[in-house]
RODO-2510 file (C-alpha; in nm, 4 decimals, decimal comma):
residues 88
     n   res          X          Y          Z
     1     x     0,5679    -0,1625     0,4470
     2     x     0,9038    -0,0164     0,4781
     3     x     1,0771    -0,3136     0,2628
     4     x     0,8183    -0,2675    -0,0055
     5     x     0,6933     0,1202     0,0337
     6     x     0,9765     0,2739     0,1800
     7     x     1,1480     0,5911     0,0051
     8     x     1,3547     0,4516    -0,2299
     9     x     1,0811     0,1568    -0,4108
    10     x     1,0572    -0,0272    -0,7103
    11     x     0,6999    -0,1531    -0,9081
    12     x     0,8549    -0,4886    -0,8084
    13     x     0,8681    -0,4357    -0,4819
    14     x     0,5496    -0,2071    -0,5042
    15     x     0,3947    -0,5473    -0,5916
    16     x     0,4784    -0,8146    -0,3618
    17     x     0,3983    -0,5910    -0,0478
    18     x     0,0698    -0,5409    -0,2381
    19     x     0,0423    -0,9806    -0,2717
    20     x     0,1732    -0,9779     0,1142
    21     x    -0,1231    -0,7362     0,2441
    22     x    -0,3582    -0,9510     0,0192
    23     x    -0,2490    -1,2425     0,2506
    24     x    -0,2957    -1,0386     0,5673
    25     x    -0,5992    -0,9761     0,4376
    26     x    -0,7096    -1,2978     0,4008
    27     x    -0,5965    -1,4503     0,7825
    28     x    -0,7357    -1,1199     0,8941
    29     x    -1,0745    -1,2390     0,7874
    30     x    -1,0490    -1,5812     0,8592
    31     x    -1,0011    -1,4348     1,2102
    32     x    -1,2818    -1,2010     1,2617
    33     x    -1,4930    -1,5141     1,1101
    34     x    -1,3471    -1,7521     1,4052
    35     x    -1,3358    -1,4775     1,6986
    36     x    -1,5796    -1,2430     1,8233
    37     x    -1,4761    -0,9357     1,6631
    38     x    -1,2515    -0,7145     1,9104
    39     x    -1,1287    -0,3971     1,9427
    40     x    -0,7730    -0,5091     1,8179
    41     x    -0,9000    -0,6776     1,5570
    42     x    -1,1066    -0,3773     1,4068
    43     x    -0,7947    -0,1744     1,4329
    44     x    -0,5845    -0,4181     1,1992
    45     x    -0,8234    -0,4097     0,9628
    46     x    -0,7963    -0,0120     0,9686
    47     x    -0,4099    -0,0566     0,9020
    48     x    -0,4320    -0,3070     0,6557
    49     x    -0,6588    -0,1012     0,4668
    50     x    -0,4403     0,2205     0,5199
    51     x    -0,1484     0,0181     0,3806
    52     x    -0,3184    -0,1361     0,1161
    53     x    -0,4391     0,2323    -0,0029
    54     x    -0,0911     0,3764     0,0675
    55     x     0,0983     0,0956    -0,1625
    56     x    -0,2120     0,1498    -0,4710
    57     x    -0,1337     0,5320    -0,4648
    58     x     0,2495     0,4302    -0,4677
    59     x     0,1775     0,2037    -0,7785
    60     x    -0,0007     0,4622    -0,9235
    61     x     0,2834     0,7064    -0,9299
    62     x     0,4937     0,6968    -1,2635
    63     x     0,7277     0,9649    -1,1252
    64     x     1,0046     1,0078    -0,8193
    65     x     0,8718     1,3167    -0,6486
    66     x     1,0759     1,4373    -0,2890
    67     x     1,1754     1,2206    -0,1197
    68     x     0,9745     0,8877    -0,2846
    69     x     1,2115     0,7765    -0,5571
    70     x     1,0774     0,4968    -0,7536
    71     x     1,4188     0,3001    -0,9788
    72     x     1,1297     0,2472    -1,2672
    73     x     1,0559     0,6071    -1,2795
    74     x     1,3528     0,8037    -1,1800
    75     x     1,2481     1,1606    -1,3099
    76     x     1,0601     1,4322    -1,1729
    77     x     0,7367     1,5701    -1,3509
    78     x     0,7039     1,9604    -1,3466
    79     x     0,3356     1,9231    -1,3465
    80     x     0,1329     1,7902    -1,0815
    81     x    -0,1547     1,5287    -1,2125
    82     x    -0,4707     1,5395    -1,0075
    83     x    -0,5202     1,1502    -0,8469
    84     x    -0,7892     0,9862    -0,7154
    85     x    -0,8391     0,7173    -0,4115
    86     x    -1,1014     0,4484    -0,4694
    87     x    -1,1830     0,1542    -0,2832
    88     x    -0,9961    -0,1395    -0,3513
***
């Protein structure tokens, strides 16, 4: 997360963290289909899901606002757009 969602980003990097959760994603459920589901296993699913929302929102930005500064999008908007999390 901190290579690909860290405060300065880029939609490039943006991306492949989003293609390297999709792959934790996938070995996370081959696991809970192999193993008995445990506790640990219920709370990486809780973090992948958490990142995976965190780097969508990031994507979604088309602005550098405090302290996130995005190279493809260097400038600050004065208005505030109203956003919207949805399950992935």
């Amino acid at each position: 997360m901190s290579d690909s969602a860290g405060i300065v980003r880029s939609d490039a990097g943006l991306a492949a963290g989003r293609q390297a959760l999709c792959k934790l994603k996938r070995l996370c459920t081959a696991l809970e289909l192999e193993n008995a589901a445990s506790l640990g296993q219920y709370q990486l699913r809780h973090m992948l899901n958490l990142a995976t929302m965190t780097l969508e929102m990031a994507s979604a930005r088309r602005e550098s606002r405090g302290l996130h500064y995005n190279c493809d999008y260097p400038d600050h908007q004065s208005e505030t757009s109203a956003s919207r999390i949805s399950r992935c």
